[in-house]
Backbone as JSON Lines, residues from 0, in Angstrom:
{"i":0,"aa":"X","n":[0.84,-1.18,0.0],"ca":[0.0,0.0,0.0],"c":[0.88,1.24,0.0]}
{"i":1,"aa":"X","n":[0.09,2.28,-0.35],"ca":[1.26,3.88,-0.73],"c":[0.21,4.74,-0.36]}
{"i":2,"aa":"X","n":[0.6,5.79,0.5],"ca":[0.1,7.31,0.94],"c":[-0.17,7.24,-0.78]}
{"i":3,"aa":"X","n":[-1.26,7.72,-1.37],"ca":[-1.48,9.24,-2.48],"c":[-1.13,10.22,-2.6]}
{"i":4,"aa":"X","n":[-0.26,10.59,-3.57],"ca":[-0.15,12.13,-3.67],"c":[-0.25,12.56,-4.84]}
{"i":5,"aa":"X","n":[-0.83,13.46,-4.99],"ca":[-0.96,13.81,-6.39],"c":[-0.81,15.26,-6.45]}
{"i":6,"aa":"X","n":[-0.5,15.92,-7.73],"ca":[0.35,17.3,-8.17],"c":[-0.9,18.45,-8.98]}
{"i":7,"aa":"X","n":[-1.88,17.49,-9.78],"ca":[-2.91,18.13,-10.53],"c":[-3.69,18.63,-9.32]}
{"i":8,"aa":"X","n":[-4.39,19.86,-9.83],"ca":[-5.53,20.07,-8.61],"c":[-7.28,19.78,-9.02]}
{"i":9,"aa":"X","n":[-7.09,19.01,-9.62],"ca":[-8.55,18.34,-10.13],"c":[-8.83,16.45,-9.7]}
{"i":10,"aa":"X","n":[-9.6,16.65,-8.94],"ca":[-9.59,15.62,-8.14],"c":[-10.82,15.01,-8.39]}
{"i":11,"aa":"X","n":[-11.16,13.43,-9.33],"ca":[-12.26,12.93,-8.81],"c":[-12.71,11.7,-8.58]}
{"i":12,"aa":"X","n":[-13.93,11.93,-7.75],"ca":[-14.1,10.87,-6.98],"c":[-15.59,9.97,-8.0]}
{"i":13,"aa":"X","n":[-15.09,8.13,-8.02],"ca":[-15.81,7.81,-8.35],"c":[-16.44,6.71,-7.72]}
{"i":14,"aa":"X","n":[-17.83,6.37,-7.47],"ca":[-18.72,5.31,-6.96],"c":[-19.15,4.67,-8.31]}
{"i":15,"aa":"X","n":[-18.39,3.04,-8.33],"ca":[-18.59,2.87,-9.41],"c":[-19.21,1.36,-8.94]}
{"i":16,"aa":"X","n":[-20.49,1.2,-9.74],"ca":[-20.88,0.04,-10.01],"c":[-21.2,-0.67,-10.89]}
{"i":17,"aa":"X","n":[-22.35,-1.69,-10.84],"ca":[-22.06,-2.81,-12.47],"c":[-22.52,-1.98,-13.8]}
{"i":18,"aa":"X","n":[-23.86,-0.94,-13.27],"ca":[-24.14,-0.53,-14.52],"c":[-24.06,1.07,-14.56]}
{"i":19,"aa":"X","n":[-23.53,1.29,-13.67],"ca":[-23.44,2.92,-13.44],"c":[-22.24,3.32,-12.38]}
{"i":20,"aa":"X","n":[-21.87,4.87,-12.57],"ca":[-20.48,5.17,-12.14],"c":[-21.48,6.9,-11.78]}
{"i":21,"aa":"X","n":[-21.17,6.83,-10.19],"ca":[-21.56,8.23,-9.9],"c":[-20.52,9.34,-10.05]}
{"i":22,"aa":"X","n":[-20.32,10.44,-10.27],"ca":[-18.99,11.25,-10.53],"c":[-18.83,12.63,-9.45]}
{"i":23,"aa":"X","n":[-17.95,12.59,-9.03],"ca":[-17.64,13.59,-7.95],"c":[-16.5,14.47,-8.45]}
{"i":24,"aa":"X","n":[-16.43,15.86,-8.36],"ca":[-15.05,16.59,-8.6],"c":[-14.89,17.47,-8.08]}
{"i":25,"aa":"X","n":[-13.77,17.61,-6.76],"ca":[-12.91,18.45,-6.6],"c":[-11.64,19.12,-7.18]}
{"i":26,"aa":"X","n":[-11.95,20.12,-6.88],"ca":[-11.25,21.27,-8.14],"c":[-10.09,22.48,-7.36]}
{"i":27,"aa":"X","n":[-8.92,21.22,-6.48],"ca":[-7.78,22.1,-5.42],"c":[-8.25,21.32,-3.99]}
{"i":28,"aa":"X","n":[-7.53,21.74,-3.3],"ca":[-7.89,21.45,-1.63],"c":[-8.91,22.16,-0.93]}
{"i":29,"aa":"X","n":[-9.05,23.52,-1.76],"ca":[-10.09,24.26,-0.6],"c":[-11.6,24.42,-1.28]}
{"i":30,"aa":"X","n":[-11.92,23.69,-2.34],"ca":[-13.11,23.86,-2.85],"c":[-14.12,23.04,-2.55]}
{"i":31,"aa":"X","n":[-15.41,23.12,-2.05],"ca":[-16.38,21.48,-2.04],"c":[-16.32,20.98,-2.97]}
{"i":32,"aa":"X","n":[-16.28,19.75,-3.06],"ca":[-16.63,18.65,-4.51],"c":[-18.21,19.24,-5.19]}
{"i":33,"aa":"X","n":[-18.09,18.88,-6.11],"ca":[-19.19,19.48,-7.3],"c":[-19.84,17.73,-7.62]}
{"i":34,"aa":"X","n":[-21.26,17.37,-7.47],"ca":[-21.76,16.43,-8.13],"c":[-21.57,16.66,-9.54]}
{"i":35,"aa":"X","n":[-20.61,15.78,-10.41],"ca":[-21.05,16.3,-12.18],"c":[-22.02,15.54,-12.55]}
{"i":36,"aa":"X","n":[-22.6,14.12,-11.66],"ca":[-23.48,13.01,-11.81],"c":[-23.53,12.04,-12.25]}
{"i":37,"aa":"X","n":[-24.11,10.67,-12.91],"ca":[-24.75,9.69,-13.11],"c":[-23.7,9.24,-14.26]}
{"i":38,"aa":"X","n":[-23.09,8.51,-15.22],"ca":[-22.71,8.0,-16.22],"c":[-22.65,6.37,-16.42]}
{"i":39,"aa":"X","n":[-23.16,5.77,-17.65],"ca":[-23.31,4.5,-17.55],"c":[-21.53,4.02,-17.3]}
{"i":40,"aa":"X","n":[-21.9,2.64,-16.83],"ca":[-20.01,2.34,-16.67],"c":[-20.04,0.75,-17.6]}
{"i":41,"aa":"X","n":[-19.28,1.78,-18.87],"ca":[-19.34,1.79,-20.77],"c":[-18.0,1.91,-20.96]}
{"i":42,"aa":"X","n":[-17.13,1.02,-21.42],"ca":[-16.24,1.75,-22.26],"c":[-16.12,3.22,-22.72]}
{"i":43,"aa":"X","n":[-17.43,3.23,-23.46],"ca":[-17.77,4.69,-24.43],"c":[-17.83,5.9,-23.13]}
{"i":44,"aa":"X","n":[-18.29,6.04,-22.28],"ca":[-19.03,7.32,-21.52],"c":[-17.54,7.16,-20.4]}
{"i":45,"aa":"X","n":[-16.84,5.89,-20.06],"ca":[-15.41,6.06,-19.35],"c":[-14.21,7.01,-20.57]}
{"i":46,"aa":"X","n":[-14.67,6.52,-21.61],"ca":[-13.72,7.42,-23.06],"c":[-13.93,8.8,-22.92]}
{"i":47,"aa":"X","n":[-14.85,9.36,-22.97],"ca":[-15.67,10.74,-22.86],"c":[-15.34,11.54,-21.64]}
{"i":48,"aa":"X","n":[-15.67,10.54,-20.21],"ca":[-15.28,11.05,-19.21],"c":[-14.63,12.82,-18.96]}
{"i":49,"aa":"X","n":[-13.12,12.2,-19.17],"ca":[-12.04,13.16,-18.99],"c":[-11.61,14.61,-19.65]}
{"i":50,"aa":"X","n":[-13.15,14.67,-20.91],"ca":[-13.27,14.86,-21.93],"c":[-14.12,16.23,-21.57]}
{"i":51,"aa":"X","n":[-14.91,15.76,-20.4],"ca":[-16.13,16.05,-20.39],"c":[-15.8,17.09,-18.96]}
{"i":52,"aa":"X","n":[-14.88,16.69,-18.09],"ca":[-14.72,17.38,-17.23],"c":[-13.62,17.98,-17.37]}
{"i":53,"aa":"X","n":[-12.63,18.16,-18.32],"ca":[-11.55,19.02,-18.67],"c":[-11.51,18.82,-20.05]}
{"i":54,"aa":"X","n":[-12.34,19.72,-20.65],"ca":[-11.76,19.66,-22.55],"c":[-10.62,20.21,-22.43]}
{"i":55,"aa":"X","n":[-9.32,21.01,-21.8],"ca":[-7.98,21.56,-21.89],"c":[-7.39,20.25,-22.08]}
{"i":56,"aa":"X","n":[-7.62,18.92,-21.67],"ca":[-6.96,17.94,-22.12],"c":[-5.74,17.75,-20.42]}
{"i":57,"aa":"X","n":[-6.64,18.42,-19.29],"ca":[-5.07,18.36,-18.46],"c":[-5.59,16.5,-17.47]}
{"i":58,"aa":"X","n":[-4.35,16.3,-17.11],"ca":[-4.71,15.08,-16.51],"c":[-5.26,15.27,-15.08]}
{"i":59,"aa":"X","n":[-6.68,13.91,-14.85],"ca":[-7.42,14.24,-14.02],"c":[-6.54,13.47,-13.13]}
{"i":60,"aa":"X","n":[-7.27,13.34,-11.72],"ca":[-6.74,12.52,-10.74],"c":[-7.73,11.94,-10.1]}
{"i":61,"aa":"X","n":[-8.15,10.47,-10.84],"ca":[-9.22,9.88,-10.53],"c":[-9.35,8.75,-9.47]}
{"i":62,"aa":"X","n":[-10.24,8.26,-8.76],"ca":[-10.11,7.61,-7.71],"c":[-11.34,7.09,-7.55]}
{"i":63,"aa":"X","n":[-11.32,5.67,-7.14],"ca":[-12.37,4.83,-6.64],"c":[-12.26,3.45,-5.38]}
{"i":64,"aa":"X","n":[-13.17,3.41,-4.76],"ca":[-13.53,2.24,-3.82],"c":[-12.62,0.67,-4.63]}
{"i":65,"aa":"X","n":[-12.02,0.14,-4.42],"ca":[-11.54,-1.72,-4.94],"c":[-12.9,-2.11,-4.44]}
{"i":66,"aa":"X","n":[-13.63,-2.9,-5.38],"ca":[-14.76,-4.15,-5.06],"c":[-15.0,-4.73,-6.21]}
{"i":67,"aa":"X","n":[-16.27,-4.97,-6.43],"ca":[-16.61,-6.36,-7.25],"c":[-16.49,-5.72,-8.35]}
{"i":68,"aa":"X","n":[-16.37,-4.36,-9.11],"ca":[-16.26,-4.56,-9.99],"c":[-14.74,-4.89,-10.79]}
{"i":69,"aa":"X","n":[-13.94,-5.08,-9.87],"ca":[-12.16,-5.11,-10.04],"c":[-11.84,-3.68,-10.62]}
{"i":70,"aa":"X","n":[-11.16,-4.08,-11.21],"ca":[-10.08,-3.29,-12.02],"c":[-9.66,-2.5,-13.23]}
{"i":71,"aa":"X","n":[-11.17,-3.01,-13.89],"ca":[-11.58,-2.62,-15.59],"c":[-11.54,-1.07,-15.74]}
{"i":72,"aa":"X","n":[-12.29,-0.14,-14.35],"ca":[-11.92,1.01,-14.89],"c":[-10.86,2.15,-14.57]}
{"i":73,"aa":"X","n":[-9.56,1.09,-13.97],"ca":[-8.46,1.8,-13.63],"c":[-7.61,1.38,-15.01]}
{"i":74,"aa":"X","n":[-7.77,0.64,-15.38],"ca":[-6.66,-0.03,-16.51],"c":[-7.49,0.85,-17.91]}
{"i":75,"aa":"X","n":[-8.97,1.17,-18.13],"ca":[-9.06,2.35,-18.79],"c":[-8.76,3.64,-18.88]}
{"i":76,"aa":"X","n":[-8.97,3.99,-17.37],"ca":[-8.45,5.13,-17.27],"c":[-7.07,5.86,-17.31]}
{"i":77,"aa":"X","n":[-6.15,4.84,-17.18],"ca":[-4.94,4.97,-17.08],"c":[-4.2,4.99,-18.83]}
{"i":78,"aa":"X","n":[-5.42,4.35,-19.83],"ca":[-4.51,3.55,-20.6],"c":[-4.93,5.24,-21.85]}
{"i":79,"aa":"X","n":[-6.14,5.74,-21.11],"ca":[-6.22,7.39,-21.41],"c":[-5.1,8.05,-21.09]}
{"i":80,"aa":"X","n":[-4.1,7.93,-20.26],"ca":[-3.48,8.88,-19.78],"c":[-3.53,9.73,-18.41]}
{"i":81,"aa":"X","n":[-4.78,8.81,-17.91],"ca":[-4.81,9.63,-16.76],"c":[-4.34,9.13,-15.23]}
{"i":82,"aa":"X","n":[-4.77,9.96,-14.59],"ca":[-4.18,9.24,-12.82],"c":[-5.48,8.65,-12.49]}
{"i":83,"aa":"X","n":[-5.39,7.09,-11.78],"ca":[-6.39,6.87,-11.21],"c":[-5.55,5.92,-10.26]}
{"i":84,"aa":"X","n":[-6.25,5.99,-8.81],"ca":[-6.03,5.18,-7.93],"c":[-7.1,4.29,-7.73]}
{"i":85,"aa":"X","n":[-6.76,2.99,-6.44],"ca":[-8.03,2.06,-6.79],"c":[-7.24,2.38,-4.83]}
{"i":86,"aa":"X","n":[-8.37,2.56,-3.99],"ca":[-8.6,2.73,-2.52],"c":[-9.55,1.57,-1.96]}
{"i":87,"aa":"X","n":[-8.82,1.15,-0.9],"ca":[-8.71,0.11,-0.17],"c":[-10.27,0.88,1.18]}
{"i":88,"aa":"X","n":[-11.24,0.1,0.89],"ca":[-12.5,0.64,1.7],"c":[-12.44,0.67,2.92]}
{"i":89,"aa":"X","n":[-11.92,-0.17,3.39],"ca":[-11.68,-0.3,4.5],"c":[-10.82,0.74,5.23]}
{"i":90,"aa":"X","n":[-9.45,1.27,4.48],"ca":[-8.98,2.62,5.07],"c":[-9.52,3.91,4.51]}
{"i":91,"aa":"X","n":[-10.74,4.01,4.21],"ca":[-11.56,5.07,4.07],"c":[-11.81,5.93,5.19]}
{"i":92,"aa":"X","n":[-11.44,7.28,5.34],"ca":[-12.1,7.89,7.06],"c":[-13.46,8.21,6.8]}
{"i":93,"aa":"X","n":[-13.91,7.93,7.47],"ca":[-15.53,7.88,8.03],"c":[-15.46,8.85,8.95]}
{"i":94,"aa":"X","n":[-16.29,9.66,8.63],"ca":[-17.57,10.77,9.65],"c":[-18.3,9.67,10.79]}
{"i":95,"aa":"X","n":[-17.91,10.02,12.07],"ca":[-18.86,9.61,12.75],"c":[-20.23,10.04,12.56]}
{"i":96,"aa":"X","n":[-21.46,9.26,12.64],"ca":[-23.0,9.87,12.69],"c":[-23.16,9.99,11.32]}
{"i":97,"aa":"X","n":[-22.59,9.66,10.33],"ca":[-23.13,9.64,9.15],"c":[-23.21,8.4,8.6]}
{"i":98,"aa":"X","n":[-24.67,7.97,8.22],"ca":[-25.02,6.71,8.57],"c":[-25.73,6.07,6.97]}
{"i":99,"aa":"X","n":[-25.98,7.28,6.28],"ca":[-26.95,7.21,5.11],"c":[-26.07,7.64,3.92]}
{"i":100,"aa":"X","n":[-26.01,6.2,3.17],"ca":[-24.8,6.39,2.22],"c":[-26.05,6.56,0.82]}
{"i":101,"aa":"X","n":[-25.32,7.36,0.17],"ca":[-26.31,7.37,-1.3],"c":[-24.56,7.09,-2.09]}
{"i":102,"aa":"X","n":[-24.91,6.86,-3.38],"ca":[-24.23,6.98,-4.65],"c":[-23.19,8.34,-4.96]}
{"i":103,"aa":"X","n":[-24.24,9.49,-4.84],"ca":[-23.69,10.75,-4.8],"c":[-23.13,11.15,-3.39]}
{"i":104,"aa":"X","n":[-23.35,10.76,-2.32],"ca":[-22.4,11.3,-1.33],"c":[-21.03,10.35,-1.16]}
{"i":105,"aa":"X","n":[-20.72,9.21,-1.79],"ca":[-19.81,8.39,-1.49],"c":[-18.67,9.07,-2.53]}
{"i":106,"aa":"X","n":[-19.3,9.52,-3.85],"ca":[-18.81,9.82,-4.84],"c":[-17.99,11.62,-4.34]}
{"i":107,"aa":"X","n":[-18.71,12.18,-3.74],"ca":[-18.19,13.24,-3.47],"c":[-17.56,13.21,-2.0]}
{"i":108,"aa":"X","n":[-17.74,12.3,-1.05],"ca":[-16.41,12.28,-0.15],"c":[-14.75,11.78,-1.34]}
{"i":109,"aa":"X","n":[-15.2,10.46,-1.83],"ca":[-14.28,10.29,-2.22],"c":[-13.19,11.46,-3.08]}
{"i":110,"aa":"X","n":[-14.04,12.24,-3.63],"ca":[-13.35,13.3,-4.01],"c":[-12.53,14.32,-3.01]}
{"i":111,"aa":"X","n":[-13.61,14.76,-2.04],"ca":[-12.91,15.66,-0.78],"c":[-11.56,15.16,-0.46]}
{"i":112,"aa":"X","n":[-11.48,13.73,-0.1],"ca":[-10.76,12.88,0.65],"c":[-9.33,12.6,0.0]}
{"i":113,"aa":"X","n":[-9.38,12.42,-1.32],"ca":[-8.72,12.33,-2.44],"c":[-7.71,13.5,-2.91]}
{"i":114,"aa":"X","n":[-8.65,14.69,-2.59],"ca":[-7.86,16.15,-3.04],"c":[-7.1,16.42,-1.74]}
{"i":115,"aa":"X","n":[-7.56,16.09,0.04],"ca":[-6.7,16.55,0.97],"c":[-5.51,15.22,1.57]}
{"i":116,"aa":"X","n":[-5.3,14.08,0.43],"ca":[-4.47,13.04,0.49],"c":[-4.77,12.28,1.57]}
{"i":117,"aa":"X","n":[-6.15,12.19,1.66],"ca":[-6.23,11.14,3.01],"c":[-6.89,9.39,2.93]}
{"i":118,"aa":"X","n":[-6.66,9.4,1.64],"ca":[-6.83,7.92,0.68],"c":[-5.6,7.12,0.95]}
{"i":119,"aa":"X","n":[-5.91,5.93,1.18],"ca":[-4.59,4.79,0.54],"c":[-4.98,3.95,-0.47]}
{"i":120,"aa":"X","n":[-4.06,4.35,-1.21],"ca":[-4.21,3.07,-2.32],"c":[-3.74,1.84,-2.51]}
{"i":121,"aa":"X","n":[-4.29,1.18,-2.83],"ca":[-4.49,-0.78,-3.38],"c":[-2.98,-0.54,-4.64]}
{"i":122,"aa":"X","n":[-2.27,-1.66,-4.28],"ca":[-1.75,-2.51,-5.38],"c":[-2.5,-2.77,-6.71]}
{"i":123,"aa":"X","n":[-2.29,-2.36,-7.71],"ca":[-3.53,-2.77,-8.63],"c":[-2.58,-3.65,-9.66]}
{"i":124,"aa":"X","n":[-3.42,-5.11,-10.09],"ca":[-3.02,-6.19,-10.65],"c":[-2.5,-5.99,-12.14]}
{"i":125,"aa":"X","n":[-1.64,-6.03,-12.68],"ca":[-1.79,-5.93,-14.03],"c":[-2.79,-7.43,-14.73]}
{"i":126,"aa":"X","n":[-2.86,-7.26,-15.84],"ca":[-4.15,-7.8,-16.81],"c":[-3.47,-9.71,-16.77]}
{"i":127,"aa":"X","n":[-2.29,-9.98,-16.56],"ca":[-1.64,-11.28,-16.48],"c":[-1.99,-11.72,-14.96]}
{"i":128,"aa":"X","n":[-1.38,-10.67,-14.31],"ca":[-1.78,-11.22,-12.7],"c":[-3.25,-11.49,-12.05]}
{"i":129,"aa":"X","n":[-3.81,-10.2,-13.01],"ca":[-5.35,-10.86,-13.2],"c":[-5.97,-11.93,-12.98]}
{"i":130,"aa":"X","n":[-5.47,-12.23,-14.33],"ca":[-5.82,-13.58,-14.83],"c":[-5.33,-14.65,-13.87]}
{"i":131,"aa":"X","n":[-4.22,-14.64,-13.2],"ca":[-3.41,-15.8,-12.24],"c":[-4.56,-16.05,-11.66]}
{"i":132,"aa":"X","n":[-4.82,-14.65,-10.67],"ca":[-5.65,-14.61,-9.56],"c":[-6.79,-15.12,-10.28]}
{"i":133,"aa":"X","n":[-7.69,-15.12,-11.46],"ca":[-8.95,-15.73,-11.82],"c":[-8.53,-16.96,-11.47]}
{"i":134,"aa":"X","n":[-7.6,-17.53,-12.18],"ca":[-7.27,-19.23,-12.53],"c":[-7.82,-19.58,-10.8]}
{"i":135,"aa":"X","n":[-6.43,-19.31,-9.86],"ca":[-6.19,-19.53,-8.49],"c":[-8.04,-19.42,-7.74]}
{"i":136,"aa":"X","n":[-8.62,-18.45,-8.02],"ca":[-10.11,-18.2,-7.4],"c":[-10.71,-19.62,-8.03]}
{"i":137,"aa":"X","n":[-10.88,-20.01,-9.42],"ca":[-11.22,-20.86,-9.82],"c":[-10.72,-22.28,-9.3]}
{"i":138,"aa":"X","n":[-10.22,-22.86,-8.93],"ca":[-9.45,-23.99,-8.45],"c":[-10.05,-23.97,-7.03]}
{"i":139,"aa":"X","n":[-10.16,-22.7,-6.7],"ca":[-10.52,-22.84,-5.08],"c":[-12.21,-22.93,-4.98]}
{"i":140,"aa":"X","n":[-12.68,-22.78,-5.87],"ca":[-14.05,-22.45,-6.16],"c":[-14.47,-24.33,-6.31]}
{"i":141,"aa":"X","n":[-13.69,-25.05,-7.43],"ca":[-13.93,-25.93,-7.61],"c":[-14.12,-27.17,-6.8]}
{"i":142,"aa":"X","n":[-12.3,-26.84,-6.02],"ca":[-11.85,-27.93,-5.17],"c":[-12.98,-27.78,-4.29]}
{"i":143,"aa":"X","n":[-13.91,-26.66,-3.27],"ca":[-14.88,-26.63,-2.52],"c":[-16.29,-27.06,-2.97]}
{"i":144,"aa":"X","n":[-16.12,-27.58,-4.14],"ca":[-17.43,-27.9,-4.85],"c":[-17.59,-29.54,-4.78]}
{"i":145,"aa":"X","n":[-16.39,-29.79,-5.33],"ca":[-15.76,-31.31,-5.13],"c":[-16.14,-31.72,-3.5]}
{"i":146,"aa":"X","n":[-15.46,-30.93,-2.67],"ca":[-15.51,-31.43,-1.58],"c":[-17.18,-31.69,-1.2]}
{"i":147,"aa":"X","n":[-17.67,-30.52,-1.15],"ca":[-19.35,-30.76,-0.89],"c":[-19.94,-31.46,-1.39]}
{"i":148,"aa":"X","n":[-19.45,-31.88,-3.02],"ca":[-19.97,-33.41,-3.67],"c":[-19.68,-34.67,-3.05]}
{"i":149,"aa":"X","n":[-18.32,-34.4,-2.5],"ca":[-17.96,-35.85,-1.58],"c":[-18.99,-36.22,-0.49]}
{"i":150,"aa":"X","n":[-18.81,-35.55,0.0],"ca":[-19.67,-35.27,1.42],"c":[-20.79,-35.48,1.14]}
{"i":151,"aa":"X","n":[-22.04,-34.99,0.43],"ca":[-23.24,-35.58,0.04],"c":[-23.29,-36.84,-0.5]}
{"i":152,"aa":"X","n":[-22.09,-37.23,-1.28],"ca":[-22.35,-38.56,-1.76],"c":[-22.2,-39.48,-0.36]}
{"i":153,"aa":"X","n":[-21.12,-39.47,0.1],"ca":[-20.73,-40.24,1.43],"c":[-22.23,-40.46,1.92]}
{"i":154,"aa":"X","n":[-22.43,-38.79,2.17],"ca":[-23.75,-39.18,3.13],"c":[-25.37,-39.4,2.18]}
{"i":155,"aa":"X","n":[-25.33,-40.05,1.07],"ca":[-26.03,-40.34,0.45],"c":[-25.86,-42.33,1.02]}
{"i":156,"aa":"X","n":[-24.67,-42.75,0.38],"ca":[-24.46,-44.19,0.74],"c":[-24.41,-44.43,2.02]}
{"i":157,"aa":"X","n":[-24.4,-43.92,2.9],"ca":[-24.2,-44.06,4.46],"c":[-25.93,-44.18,4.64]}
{"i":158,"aa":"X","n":[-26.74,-43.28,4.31],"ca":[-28.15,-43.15,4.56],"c":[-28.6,-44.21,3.88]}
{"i":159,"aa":"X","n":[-28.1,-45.19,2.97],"ca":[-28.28,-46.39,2.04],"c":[-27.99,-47.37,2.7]}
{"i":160,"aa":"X","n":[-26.97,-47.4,3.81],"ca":[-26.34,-48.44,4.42],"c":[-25.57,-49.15,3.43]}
{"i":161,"aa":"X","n":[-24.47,-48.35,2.33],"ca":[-23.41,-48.89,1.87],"c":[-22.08,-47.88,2.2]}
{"i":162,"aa":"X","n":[-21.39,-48.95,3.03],"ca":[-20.15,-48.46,3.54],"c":[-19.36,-49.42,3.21]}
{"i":163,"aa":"X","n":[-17.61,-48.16,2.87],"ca":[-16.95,-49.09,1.95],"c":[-15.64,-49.04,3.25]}
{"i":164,"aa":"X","n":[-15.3,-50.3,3.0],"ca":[-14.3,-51.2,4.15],"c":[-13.23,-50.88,3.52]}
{"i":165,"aa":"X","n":[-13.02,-50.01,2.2],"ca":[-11.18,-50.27,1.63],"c":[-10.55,-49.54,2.79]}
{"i":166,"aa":"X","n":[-9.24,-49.39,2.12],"ca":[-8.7,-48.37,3.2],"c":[-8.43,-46.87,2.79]}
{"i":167,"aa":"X","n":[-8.54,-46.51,1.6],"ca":[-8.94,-44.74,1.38],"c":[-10.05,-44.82,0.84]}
{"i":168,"aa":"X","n":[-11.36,-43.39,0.53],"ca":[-12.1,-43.2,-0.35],"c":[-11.46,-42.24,-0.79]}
{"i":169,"aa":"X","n":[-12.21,-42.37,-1.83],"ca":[-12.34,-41.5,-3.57],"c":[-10.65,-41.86,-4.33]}
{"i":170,"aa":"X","n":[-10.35,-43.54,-4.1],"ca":[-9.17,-43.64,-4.8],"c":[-9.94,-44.82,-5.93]}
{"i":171,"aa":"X","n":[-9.36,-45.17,-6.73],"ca":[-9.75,-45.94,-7.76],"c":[-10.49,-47.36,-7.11]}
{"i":172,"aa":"X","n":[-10.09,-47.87,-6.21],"ca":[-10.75,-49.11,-5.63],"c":[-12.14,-48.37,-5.3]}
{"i":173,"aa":"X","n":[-11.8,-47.55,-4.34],"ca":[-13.35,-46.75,-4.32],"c":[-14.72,-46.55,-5.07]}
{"i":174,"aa":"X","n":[-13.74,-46.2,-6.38],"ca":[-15.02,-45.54,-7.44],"c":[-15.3,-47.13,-7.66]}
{"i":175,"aa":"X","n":[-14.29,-48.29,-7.57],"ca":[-14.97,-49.45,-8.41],"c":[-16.01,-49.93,-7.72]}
{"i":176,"aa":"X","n":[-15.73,-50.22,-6.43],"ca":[-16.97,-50.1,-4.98],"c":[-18.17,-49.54,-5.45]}
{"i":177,"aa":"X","n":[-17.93,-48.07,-6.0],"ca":[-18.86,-48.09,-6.09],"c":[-19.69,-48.22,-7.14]}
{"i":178,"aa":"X","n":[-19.05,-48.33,-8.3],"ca":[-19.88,-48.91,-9.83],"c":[-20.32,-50.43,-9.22]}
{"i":179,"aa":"X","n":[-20.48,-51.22,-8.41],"ca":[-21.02,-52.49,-8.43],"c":[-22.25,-52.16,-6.9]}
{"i":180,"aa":"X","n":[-22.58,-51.19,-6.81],"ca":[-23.59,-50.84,-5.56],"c":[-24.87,-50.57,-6.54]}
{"i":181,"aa":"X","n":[-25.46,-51.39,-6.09],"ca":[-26.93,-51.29,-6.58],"c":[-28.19,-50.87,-5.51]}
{"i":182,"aa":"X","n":[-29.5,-50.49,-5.92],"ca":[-30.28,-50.21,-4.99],"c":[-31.37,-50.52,-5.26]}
{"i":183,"aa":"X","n":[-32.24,-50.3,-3.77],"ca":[-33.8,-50.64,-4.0],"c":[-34.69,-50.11,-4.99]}
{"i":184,"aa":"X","n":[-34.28,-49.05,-5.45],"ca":[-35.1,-48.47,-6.43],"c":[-34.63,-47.61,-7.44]}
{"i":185,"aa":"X","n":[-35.41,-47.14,-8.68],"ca":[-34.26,-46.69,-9.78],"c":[-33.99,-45.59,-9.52]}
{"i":186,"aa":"X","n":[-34.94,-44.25,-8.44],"ca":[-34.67,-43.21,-8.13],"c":[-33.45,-43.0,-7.47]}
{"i":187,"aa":"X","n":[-33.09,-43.78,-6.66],"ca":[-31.92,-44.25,-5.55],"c":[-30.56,-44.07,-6.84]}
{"i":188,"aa":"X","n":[-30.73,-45.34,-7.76],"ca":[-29.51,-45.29,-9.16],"c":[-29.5,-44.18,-9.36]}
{"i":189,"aa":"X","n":[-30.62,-43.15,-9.77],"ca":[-30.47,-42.01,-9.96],"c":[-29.69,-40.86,-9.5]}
{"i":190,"aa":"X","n":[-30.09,-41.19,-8.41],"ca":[-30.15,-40.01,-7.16],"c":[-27.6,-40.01,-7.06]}
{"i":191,"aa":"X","n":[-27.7,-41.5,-6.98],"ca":[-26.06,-41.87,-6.99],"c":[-25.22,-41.31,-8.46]}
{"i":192,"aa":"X","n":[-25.87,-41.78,-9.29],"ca":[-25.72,-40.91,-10.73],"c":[-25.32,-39.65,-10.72]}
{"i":193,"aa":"X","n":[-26.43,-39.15,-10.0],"ca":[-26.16,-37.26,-10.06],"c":[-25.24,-37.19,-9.25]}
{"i":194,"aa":"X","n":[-24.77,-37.75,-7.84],"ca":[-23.84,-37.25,-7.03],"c":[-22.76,-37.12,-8.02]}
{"i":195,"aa":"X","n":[-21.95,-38.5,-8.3],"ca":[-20.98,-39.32,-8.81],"c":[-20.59,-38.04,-10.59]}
């Protein structure tokens, strides 16, 4: 993680979600943030953006919450030319007693917060490490899927009263165990089918 600092005095803050990106901009340290508002979160209207809040072409200093939507619109914004940080929510300062979050007020702290350097920013993945981290999420996603399949099957044949005497399950003697287990009824074959 790294203190923020940034040199431009155009600061903004974004609340960005799956189908929309709220927009906040502070304009120096001593100004309130300005709602500029609502934009779909598009390729096209992230292109426009920077466009839209500085036609001089100067670089913004953009900033958002890390969550579900990852990383897609720092690696745009950046690949514009501009500054964007990705902030870790959790070291966000919070107002005591302010309890009622909208879209537009998250969007314009983040801006305040952003212009007087009191953000930390996230490590942000490049597009390979990305991908690692997909693979790695995936494997872990699976292997826990597997496991909960074990476990229902177990306790499918256990509720059958077929228990297997080898000495490991789920090794090849196992599965043969269990291709020769038959049952009282075809729903039962069934029911082992779908586990398996």
């Amino acid at each position: 993680r790294q203190v923020m600092k940034q040199f431009n005095d155009i600061y903004v803050g974004l609340d960005v979600h799956k189908d929309t990106i709220a927009v906040a901009v502070a304009r120096g340290l001593r100004t309130k943030p300005v709602y500029f508002g609502e934009i779909p979160n598009t390729p096209a209207a992230i292109a426009k953006l920077p466009k839209q809040l500085c036609p001089d072409g100067e670089v913004l200093n953009f900033c958002y919450e890390a969550g579900p939507c990852g990383y897609e619109v720092y690696h745009q914004l950046t690949k514009l030319g501009q500054s964007c940080s990705v902030v870790a929510p959790s070291l966000i300062p919070r107002m005591p007693g302010v309890r009622v979050k909208t879209d537009r007020r998250d969007a314009m702290s983040l801006a305040k917060l952003h212009a007087d350097g009191s953000l930390t920013a996230v490590w942000v993945p490049d597009k390979e490490q990305e991908g690692i981290r997909d693979l790695s999420r995936a494997r872990e996603d699976f292997k826990q899927t597997q496991t909960k399949a074990r476990q229902r099957l177990g306790a499918f044949l256990l509720r059958n009263g077929k228990i297997f005497t080898g000495k490991s399950k789920w090794t090849v003697a196992h599965w043969r165990w269990m291709e020769t287990l038959t049952f009282e009824t075809p729903m039962q074959h069934i029911v082992m089918q779908e586990y398996v």
